[in-house]
C-alpha positions as CSV (number, residue, x, y, z in Angstrom):
1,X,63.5,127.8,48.0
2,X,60.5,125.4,48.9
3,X,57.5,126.3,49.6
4,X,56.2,125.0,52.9
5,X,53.1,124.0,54.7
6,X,52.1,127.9,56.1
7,X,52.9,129.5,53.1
8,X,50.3,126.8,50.8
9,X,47.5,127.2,53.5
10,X,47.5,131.6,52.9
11,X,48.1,130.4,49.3
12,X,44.9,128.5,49.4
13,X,42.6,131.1,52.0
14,X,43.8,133.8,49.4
15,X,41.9,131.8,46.8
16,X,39.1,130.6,48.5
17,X,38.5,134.1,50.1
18,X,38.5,135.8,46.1
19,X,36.3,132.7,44.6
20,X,34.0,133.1,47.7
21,X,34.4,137.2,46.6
22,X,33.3,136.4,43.0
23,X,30.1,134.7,43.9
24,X,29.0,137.6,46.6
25,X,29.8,139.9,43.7
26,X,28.0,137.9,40.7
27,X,24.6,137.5,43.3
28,X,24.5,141.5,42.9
29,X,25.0,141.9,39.6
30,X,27.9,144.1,39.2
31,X,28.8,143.7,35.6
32,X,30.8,146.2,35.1
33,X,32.4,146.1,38.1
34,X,32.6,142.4,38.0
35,X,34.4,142.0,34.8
36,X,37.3,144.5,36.3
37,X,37.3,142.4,39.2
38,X,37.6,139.1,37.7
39,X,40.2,139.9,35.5
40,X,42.3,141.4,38.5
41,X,41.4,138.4,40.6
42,X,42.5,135.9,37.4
43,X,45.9,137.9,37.2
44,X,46.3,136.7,41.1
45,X,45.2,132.9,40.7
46,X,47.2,133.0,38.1
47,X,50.4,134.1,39.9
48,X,49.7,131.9,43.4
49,X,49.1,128.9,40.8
50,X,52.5,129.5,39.3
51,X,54.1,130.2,42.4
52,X,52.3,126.3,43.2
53,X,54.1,124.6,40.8
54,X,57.2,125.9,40.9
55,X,59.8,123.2,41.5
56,X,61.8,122.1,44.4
57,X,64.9,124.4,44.6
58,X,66.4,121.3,46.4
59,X,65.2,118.4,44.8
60,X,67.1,115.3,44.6
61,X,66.1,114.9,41.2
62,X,67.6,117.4,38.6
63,X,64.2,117.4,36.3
64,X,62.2,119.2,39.5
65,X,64.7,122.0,39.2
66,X,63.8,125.4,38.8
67,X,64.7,126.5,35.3
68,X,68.4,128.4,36.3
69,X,68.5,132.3,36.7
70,X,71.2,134.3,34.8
71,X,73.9,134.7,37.3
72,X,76.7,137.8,36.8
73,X,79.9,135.5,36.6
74,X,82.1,138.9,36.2
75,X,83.1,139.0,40.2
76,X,84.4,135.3,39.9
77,X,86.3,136.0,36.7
78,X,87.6,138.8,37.8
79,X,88.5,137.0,41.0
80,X,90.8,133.8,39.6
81,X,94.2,134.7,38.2
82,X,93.3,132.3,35.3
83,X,90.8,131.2,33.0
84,X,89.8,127.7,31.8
85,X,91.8,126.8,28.3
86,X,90.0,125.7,25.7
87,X,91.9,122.5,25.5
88,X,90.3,121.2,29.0
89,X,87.0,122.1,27.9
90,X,87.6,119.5,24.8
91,X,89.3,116.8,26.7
92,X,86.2,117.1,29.6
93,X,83.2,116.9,26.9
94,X,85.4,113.9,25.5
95,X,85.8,112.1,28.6
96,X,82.7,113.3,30.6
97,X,82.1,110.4,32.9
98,X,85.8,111.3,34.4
99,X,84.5,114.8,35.0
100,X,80.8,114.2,36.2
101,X,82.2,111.5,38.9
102,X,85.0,114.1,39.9
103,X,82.6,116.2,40.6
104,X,80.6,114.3,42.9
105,X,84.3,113.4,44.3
106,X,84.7,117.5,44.8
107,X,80.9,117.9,46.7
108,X,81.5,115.0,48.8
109,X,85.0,116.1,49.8
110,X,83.5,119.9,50.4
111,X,81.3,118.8,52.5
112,X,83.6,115.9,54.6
113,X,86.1,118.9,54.7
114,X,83.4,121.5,56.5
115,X,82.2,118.9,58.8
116,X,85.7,118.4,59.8
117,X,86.2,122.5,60.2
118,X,82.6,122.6,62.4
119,X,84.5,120.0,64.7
120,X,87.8,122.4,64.9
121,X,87.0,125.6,64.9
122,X,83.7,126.0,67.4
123,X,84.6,129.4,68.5
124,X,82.7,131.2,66.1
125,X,78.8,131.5,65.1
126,X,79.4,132.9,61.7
127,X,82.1,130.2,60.9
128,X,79.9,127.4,62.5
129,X,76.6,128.9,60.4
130,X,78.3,129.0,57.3
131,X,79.7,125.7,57.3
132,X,76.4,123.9,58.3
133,X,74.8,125.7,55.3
134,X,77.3,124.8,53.1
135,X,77.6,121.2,54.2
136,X,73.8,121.2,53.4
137,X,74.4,122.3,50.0
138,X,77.5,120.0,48.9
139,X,76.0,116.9,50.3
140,X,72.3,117.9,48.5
141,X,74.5,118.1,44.9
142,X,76.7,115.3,45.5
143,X,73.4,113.1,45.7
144,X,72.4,114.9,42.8
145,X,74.9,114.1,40.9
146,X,74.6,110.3,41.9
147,X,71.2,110.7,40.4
148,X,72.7,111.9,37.3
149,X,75.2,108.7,37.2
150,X,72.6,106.4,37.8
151,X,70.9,108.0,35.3
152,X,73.5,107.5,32.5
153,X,74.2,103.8,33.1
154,X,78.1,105.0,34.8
155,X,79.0,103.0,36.8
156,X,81.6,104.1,40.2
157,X,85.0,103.7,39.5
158,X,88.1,104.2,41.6
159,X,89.6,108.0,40.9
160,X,92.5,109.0,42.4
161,X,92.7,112.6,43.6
162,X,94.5,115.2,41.4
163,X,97.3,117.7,42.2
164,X,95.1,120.7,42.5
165,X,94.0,121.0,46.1
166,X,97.2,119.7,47.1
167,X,99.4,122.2,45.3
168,X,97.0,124.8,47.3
169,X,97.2,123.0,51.0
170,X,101.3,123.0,50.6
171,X,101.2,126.7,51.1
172,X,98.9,126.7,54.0
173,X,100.7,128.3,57.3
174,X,101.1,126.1,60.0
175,X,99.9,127.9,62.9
176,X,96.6,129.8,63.8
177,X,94.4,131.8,63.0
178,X,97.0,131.9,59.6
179,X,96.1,128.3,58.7
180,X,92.0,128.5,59.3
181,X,92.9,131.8,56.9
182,X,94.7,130.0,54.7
183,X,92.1,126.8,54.4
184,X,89.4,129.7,53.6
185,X,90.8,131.0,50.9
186,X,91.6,128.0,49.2
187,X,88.4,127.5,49.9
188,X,87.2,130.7,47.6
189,X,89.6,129.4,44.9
190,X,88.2,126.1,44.7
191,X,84.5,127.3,45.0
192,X,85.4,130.2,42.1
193,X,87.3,127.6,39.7
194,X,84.0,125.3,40.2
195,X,81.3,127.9,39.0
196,X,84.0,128.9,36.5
197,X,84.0,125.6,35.3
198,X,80.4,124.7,35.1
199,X,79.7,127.7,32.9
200,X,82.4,126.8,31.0
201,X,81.3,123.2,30.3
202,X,77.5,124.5,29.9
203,X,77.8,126.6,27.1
204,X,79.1,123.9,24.6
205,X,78.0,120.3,26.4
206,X,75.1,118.4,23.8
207,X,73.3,116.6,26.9
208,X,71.4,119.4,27.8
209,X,69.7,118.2,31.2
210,X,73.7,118.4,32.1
211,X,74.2,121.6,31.0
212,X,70.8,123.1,32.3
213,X,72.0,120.9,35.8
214,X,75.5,123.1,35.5
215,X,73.7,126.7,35.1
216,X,71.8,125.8,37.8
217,X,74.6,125.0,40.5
218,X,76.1,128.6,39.5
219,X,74.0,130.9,41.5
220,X,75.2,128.7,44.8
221,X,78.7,128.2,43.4
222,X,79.3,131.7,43.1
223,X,78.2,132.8,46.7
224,X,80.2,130.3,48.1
225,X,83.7,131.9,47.0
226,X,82.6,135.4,48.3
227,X,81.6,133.8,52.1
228,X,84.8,132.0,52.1
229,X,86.4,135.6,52.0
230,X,84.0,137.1,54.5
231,X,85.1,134.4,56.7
232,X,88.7,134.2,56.1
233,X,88.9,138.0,56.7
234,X,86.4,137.9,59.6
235,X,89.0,135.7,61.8
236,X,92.0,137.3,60.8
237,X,92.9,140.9,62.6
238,X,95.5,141.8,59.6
239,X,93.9,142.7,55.9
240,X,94.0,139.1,53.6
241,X,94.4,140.7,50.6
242,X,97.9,139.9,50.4
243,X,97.3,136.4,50.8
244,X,94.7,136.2,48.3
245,X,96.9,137.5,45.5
246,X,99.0,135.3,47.0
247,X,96.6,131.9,46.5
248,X,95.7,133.9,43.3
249,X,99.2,133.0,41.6
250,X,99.3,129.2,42.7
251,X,95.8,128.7,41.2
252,X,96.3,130.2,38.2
253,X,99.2,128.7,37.7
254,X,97.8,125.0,38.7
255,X,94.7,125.5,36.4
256,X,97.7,126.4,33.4
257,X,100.3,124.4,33.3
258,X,100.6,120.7,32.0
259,X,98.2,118.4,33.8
260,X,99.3,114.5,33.4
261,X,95.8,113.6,34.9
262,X,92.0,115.3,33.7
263,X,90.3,116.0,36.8
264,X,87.1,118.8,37.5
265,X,89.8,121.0,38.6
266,X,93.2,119.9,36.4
267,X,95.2,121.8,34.3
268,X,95.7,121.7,30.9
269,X,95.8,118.1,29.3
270,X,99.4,116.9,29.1
């Protein structure tokens, strides 16, 4: 959250009125009084200072980050049918340029795929919210992660797509509401797999701007997969659970198996 142009102004009167306070109070010659007072009054400059140099919560650049909260990953866990193996997180810290490019591949394709949804589906404000905030999001971290190319020397390079969205989007119903259902909850899955993945890839990763970059992205990652169900159930009149467990199975089973190609969201190395 930034802090914007009304909330510095009370920041600065609330200082100038207790410096202005101090004086008043030191022409009188409280002392006892005055040294209660100015030590309350340092506690509060103190905090409004703080609060003044906290960094941008959506900065460009990764170093003006606010240092990550801990986020409970247990509901996203608990959530995918699957867990990352061990053997992806090896192959991704050995080939990390593949995985850092795929994901700004994955933001920039979150974000092309809500604008095209805002275009579709304009019948509803919570749908039509939702996406605008989220394309706000994936567009701010796919220039982030651009910084974090540029950064590191890498240069772009052609990537092909992997199987893993795909193998989802097969299964999609053809007709609607069913397929806007459908496109939500694959939604979730992706957004869960993600935040799985980036915590996943934090804990063991040596650069550790990266890793402080990927327990950053979790609090936002994590939300995201809960409003895609909200949604999805929102437009459909018949309970989605089913279809989630349904979703559930292909995931899990994508994220498993042999994957030929290492992608953000492969399976496990061939």
């Amino acid at each position: 959250m930034t802090i914007n142009q009304q909330d510095l102004a009370t920041l600065q009167s609330t200082s100038n009125t207790i410096n202005n306070d101090s004086i008043e109070k030191k022409s009188v010659g409280e002392n006892v009084s005055q040294t209660v007072n100015n030590s309350a009054e340092t506690d509060i400059i103190e905090e409004e200072l703080s609060e003044k140099e906290l960094p941008e919560e959506d900065s460009v650049d990764i170093t003006h980050l606010r240092t990550p909260i801990k986020v409970d990953l247990s509901p996203v866990y608990n959530f995918l049918g699957a867990r990352t193996t061990q053997a992806w997180v090896d192959a991704a810290i050995e080939n990390l340029p593949i995985i850092i490019q795929d994901h700004a591949n994955c933001e920039k394709k979150a974000a092309g795929t809500a604008m095209n949804l805002i275009f579709r589906y304009e019948f509803s404000y919570d749908l039509q919210r939702k996406l605008a905030q989220l394309i706000r999001e994936e567009m701010l971290h796919y220039e982030q992660v651009l910084g974090i190319m540029n950064e590191r020397g890498q240069e772009w390079k052609y990537l092909s797509a992997g199987r893993y969205a795909k193998g989802m989007l097969k299964h999609k119903r053809t007709y609607e509401p069913a397929a806007m259902v459908d496109v939500l909850i694959i939604g979730a899955f992706i957004e869960a797999r993600s935040c799985e993945r980036f915590a996943a890839l934090a804990e063991v990763i040596d650069d550790e701007r990266l890793a402080k970059y990927y327990r950053y992205l979790l609090k936002s990652e994590s939300r995201h997969f809960e409003d895609y169900l909200a949604l999805a159930q929102s437009l459909s009149d018949e309970n989605i659970d089913e279809r989630v467990a349904f979703f559930k199975e292909v995931e899990a089973e994508l994220i498993s198996s042999p994957d030929a190609e290492l992608r953000f969201h492969s399976g496990t190395p061939a």
